[in-house]
C-alpha positions as CSV (number, residue, x, y, z in Angstrom):
1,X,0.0,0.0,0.0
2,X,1.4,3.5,-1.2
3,X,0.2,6.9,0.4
4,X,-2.6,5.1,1.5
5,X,-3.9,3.6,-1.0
6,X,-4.1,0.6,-2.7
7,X,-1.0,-0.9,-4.8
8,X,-2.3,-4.5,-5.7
9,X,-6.1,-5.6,-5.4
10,X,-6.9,-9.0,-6.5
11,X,-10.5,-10.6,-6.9
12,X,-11.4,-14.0,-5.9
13,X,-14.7,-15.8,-6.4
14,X,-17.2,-17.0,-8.8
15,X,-19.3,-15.7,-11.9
16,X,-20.6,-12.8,-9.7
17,X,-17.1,-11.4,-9.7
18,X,-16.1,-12.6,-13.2
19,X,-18.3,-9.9,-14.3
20,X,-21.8,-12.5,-16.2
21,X,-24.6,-9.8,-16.6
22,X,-22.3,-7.2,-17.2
23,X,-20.8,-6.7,-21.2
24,X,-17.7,-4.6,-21.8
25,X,-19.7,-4.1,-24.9
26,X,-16.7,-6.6,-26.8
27,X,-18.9,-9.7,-25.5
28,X,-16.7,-10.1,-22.4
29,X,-17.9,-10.1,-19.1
30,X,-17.0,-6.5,-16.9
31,X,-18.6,-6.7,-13.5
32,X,-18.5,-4.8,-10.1
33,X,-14.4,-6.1,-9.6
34,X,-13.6,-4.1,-12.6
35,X,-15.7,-0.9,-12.1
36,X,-14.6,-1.0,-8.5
37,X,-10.8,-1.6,-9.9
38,X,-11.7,1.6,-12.3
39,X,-12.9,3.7,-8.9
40,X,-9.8,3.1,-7.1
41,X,-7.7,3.7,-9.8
42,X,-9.0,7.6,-10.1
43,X,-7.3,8.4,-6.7
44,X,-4.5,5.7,-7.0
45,X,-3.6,6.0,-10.7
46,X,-0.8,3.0,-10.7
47,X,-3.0,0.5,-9.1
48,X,-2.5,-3.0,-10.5
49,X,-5.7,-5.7,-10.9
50,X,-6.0,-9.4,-11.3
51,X,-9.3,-10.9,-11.3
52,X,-9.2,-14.7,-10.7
53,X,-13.3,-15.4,-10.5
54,X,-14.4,-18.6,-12.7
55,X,-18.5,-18.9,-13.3
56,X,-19.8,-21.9,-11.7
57,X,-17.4,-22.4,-8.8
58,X,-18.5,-23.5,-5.6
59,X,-16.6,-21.7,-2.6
60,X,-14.2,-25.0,-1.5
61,X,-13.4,-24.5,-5.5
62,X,-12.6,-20.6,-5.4
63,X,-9.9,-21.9,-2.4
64,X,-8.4,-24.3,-3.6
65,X,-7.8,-23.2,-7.0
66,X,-7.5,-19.0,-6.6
67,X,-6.3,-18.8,-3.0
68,X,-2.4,-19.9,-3.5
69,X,-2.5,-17.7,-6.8
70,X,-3.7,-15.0,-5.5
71,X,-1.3,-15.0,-2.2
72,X,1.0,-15.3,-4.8
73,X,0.5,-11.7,-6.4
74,X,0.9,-10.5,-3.2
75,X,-2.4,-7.8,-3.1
76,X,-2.6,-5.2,-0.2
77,X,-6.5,-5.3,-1.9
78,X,-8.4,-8.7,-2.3
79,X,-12.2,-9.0,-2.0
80,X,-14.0,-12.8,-1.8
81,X,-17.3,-13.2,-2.7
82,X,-18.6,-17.0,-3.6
83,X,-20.9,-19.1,-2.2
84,X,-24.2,-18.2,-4.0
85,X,-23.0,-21.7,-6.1
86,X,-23.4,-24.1,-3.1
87,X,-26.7,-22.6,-1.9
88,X,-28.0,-24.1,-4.7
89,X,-26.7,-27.3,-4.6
90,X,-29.0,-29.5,-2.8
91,X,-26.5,-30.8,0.1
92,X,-25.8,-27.0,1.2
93,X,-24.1,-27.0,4.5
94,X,-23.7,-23.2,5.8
95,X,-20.9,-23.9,8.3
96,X,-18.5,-25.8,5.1
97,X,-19.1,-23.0,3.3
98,X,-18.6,-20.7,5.8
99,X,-15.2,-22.5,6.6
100,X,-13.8,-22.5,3.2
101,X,-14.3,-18.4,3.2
102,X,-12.9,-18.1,6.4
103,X,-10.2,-19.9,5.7
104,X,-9.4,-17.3,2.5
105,X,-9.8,-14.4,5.0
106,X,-7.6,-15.8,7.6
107,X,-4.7,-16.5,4.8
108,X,-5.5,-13.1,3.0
109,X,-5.8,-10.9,6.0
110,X,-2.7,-12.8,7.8
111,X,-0.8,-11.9,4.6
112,X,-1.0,-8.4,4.9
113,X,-3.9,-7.7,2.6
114,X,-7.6,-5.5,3.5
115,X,-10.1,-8.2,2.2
116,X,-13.6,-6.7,2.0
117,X,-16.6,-9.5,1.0
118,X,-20.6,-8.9,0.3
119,X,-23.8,-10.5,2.0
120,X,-26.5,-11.8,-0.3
121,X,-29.9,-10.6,-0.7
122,X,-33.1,-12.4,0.1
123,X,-32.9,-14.8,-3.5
124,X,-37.1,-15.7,-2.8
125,X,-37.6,-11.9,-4.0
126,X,-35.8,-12.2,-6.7
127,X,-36.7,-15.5,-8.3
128,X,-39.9,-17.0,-6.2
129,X,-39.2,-20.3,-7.0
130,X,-36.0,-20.1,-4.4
131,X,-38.7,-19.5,-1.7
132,X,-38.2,-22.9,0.0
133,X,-34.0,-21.9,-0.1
134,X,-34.3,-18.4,1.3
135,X,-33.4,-19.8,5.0
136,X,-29.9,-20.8,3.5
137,X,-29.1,-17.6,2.0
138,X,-29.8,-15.9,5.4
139,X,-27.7,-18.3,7.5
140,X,-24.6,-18.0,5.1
141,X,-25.3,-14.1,5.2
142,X,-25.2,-15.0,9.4
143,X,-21.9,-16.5,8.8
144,X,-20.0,-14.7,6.9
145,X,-20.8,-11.6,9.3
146,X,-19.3,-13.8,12.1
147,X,-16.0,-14.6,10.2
148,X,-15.4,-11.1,8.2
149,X,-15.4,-10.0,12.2
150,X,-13.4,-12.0,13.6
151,X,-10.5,-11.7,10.3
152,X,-10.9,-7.8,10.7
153,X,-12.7,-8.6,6.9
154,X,-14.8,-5.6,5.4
155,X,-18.1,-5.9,5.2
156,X,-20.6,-4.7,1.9
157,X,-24.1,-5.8,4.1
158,X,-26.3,-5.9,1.0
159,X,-29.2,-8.0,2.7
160,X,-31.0,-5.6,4.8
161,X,-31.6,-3.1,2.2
162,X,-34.5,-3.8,-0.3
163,X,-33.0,-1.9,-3.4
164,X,-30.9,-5.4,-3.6
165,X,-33.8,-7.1,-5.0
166,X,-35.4,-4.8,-7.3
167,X,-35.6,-7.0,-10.4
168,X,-34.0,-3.9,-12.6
169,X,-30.9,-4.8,-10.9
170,X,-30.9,-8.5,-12.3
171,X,-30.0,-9.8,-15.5
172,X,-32.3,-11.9,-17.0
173,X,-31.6,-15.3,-15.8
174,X,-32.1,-13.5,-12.3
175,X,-29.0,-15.7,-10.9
176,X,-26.5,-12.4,-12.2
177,X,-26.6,-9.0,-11.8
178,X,-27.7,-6.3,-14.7
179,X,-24.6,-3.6,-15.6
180,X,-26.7,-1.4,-13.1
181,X,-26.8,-4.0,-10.5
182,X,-22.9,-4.7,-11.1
183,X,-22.4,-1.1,-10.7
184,X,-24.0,-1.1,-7.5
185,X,-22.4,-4.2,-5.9
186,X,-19.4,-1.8,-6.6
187,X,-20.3,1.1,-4.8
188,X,-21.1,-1.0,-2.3
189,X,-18.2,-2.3,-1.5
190,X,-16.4,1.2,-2.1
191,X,-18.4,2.4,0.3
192,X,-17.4,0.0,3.0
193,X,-13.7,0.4,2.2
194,X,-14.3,4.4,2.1
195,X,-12.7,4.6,-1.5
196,X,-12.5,8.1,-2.1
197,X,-15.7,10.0,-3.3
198,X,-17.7,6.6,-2.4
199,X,-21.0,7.2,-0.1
200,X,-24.2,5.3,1.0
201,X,-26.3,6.4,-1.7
202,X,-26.5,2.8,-3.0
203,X,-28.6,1.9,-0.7
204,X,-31.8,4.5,-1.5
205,X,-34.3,2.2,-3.4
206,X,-34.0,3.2,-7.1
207,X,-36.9,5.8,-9.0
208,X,-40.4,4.3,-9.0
209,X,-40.4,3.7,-12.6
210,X,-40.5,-0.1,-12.7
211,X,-43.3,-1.8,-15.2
212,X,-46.1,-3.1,-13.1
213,X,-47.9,-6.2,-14.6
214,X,-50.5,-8.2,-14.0
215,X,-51.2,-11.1,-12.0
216,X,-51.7,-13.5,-15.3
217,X,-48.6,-11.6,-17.0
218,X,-46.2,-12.1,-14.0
219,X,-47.3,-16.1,-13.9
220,X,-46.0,-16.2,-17.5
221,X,-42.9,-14.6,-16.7
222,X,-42.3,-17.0,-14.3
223,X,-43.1,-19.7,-16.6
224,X,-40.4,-18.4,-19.5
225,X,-38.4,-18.0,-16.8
226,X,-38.1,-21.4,-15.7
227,X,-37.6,-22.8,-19.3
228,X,-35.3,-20.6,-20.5
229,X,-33.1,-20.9,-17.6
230,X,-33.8,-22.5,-14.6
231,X,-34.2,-26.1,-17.1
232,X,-31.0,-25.7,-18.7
233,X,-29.8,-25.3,-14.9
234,X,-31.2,-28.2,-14.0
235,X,-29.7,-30.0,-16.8
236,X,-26.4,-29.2,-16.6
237,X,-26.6,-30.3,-12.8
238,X,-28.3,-33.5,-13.8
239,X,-25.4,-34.2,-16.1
240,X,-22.4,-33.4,-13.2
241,X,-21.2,-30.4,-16.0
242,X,-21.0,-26.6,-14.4
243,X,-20.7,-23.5,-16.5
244,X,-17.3,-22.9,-15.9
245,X,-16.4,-26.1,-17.0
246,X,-12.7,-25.4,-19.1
247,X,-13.0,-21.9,-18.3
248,X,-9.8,-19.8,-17.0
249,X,-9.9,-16.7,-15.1
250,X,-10.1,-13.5,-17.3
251,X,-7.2,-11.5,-15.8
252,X,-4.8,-14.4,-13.5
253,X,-1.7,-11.9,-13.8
254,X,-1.8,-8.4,-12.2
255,X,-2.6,-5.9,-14.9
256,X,-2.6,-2.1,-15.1
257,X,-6.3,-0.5,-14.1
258,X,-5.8,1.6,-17.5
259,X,-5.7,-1.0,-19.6
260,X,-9.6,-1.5,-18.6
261,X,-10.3,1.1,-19.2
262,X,-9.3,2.0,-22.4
């Protein structure tokens, strides 16, 4: 860390931090890491940014394969954020996934690093199919709280506040963020590492000018919905193949900020 600010910051975790959702408008993924990357980088111009997130991963996965790489970069930045993956498997067990991201705070923190992480909103808002799995996302949420305190981790507590689930921050398949919900998640988390020019205004709900629809239409929403995505979902589970299946991480090697932005 230089003048206070932030040399090295490297991303761990799954398709939420690969940036899925969220175009660079070249068909690759961008994402909250890379607009929160871009927001640092305004106040500490030479920062350097690897993003090691894989879609599909569960979190045992994002430590054993990113942990000992990122360590290895050496970041005096990392944020972890995985675990949405395993919520939705149907043998979820809070405390092993709570002990796999613990375990990446402990090493990252006793490194020398400031490791910030997110909470998870209420999924049954979201997608109301997930209804009968919204007790899992709020003891992970319970979790993560407990370990983040007892690293000295950074907290971005996303679950309380209801602008989390307005559906015009979700992509389509509803499982990843829209580029307006990725560029919240950012803010978020800027906010809780009090980034310069960062502030709490993420959290006011957005303008009330959301569609409203009928009972009828929003049945058949749900309905095209569950083919178009949650099926294919279901298949690739059925079949033991994930999404990230041969897939590398888009940046493993620390990179210059500017370079993502231009």
């Amino acid at each position: 860390m230089a003048n206070g600010g932030y040399a090295r910051y490297v991303a761990l975790g799954d398709s939420q931090t690969e940036g899925l959702g969220d175009d660079d408008g070249t068909g690759n993924p961008r994402g909250w890491a890379d607009r929160l990357a871009e927001q640092i980088a305004r106040t500490d111009p030479g920062l350097l940014y690897a993003n090691l997130a894989v879609r599909g991963r569960l979190a045992g996965e994002v430590r054993s394969q990113q942990l000992e790489p990122a360590l290895a970069l050496r970041p005096d930045l990392a944020t972890v954020v995985a675990g949405v993956n395993d919520v939705l498997r149907p043998r979820f067990d809070a405390d092993e996934v709570a002990e796999h991201l613990e375990a990446m705070f402990a090493a990252l923190t006793g490194s020398g690093a400031r490791v910030a992480t997110l909470t998870f909103p209420d999924f049954a808002r979201i997608v109301p199919a997930a209804r009968p799995i919204a007790h899992r996302v709020t003891a992970l949420n319970s979790r993560i709280r407990e370990a983040a305190r007892r690293h000295g981790v950074v907290v971005a507590d996303a679950e309380p506040h209801p602008v989390v689930t307005d559906l015009r921050l979700w992509s389509a398949d509803r499982l990843h963020a829209s580029p307006r919900g990725h560029a919240l998640i950012a803010a978020a988390v800027a906010e809780a590492l009090a980034v310069p020019g960062s502030d709490d205004s993420w959290i006011r709900p957005l303008s009330d000018d959301a569609p409203r629809h009928s009972r009828l239409r929003a049945v058949g929403t749900e309905l095209r919905w569950a083919g178009s995505f949650l099926g294919p979902w279901l298949a690739r589970r059925l079949r033991g193949r994930s999404s990230g299946d041969g897939r590398e991480a888009k940046r493993p090697t620390l990179l210059p900020v500017a370079q993502i932005i231009e």
